[in-house]
C-alpha positions in Angstrom: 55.0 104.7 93.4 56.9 104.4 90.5 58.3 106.2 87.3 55.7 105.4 85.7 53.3 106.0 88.0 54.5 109.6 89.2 54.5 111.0 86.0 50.9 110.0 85.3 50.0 111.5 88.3 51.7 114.6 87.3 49.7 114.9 84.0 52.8 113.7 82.1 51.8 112.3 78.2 55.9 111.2 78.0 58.8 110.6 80.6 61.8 113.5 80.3 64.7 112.3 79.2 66.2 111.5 82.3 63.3 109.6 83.7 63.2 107.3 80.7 67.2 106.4 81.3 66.5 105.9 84.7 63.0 103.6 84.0 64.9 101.8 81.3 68.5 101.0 83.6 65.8 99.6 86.4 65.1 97.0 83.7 68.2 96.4 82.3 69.0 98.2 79.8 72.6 100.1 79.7 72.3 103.9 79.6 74.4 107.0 79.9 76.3 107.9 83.2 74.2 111.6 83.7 73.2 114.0 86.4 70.2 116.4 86.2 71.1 120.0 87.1 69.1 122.9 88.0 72.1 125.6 87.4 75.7 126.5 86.4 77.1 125.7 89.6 75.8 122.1 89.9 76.9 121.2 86.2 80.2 122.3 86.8 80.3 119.7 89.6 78.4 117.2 87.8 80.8 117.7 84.7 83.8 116.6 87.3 82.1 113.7 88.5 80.9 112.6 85.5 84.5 113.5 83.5 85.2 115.5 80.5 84.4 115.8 77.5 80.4 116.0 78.3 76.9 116.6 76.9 74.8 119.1 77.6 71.0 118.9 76.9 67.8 120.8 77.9 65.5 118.1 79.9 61.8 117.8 80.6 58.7 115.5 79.4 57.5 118.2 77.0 60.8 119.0 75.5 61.4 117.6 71.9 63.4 118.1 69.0 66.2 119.2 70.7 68.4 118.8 68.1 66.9 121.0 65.7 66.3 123.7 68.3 69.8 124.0 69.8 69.2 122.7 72.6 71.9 119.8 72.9 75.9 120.5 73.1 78.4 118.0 72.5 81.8 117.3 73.3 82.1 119.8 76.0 85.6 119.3 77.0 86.5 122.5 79.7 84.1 124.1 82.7 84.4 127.2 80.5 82.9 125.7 77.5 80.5 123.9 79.3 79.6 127.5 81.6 78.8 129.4 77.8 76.8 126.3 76.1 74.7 126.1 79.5 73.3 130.3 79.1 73.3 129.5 75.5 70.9 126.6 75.9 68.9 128.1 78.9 68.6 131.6 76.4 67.3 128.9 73.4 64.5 127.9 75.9 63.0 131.2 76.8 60.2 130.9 78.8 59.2 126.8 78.2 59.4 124.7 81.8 62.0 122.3 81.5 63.0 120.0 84.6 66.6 120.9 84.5 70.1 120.4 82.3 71.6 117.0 81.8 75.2 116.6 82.2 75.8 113.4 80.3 79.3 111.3 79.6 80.4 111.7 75.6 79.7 108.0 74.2 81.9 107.8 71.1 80.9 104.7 68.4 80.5 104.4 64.9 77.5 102.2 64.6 74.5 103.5 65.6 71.0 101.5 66.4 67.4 102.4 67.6 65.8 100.0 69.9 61.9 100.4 70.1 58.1 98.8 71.7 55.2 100.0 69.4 51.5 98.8 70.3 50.0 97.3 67.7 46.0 97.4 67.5 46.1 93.6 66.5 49.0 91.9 67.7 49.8 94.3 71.1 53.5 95.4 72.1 55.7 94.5 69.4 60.0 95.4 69.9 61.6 97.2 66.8 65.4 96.9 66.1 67.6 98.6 63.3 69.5 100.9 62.0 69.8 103.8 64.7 70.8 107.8 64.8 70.2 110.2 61.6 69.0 106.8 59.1 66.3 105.6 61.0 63.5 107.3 59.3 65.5 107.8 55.8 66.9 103.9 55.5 63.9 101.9 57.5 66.4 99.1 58.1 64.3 97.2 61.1 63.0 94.0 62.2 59.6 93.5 64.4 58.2 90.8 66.7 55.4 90.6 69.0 56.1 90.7 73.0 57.2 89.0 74.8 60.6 87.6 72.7 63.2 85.5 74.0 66.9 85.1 73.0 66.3 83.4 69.5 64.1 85.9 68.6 66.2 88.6 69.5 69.5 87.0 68.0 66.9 86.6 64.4 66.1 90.3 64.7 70.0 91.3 64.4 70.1 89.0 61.2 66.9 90.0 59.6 68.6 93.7 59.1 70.7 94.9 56.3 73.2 95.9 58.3 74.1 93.5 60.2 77.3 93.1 59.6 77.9 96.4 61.7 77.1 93.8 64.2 80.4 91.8 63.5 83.9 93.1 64.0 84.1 96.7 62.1 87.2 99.1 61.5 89.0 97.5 64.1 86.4 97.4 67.1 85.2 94.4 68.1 82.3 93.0 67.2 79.1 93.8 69.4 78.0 91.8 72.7 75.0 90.2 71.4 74.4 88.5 74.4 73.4 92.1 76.1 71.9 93.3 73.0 69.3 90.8 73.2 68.6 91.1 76.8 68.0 94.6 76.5 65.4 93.6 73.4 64.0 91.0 75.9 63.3 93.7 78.3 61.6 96.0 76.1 59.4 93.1 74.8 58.5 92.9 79.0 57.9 96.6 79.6 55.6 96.4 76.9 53.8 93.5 79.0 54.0 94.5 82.3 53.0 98.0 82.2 50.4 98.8 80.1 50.7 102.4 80.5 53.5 103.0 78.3 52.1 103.6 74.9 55.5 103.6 72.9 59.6 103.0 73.5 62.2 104.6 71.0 65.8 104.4 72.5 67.8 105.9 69.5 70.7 106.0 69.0 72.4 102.9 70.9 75.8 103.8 69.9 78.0 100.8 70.5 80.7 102.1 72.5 83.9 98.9 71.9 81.2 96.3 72.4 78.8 97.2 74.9 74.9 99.1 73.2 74.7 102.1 75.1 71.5 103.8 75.0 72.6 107.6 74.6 68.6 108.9 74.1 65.2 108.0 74.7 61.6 108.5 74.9 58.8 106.3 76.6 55.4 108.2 75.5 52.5 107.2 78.4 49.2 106.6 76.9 
């Protein structure tokens, strides 16, 4: 069985954090280097394989808005600081189930994008690109098409934004490998074929980190 498959069977109506990276890398798509931890011990040891400065976030399939709810730590850069933001997230969950902690690498970038799959009741799986992080929702900078796409309609997606020229060369970093961009758009576009059990993609932010999109969050919602 698969991802997919197992957490269906477990009742799931979304994969965790961590099982969405992990469905997403099997097709393609670059993610976070993370470990999932069960306690202060094992992130510790995580945090050393993984290398400071870290993340740490709260993980399971019914945990959202972690944000808001102080539930995600960033630039953890010492096993000390990383020890008191663990028993302060694990006190901000109370008594809610989680699956574990993640101990995720610190991806740095200025330019932020959101890749996503929405089913439409007409047209089927359609693959969203934009504007990522914080402006998503505020600037509503994104370009559609319906599943499956191929490279030309992946490179048109990048110029159908207003921002696109964060795709170019900006403040001295280079400009962004487009050629991974759009195979990682491809293989939304063929998730949202092949398995018909996942009701919606939102990978947000892809911060690009020198060149390469790294998807630093996301949620697949099963439906």
């Amino acid at each position: 069985m698969g991802i997919i498959d197992d957490a269906i069977s477990r009742g799931q109506n979304s994969l965790s954090e961590y099982e969405a990276k992990k469905f997403l890398a099997e097709h393609g798509i670059l993610v976070t280097r993370e470990e999932l931890v069960k306690n202060v011990g094992e992130a510790l040891e995580a945090a050393e394989r993984v290398g400071y400065p870290v993340v740490l976030k709260a993980c399971g399939a019914g945990i959202t808005h972690k944000t808001e709810r102080n539930l995600v730590k960033v630039k953890l850069e010492t096993p000390e600081a990383l020890e008191k933001a663990f028993l302060e997230v694990e006190k901000n969950l109370g008594d809610e189930p989680y699956d574990g902690m993640l101990i995720q690498e610190m991806v740095e970038g200025e330019r932020e994008f959101v890749i996503g799959l929405v089913r439409d009741p007409q047209f089927g799986p359609c693959v969203m690109f934009g504007l990522g992080g914080i402006f998503t929702e505020v600037l509503k900078d994104t370009s559609f098409r319906v599943a499956p796409i191929e490279k030309y309609d992946a490179l048109q997606m990048m110029e159908e934004i207003r921002a696109k020229d964060l795709l170019g060369p900006f403040r001295g970093k280079p400009a962004v490998d487009k050629d991974l961009l759009a195979q990682e758009l491809i293989a939304v576009g063929d998730i949202g074929m092949k398995y018909d059990q996942v009701k919606e993609i939102d990978i947000n932010p892809v911060i690009i980190s020198g060149e390469k999109p790294v998807a630093v969050d996301a949620l697949v919602v099963l439906g």
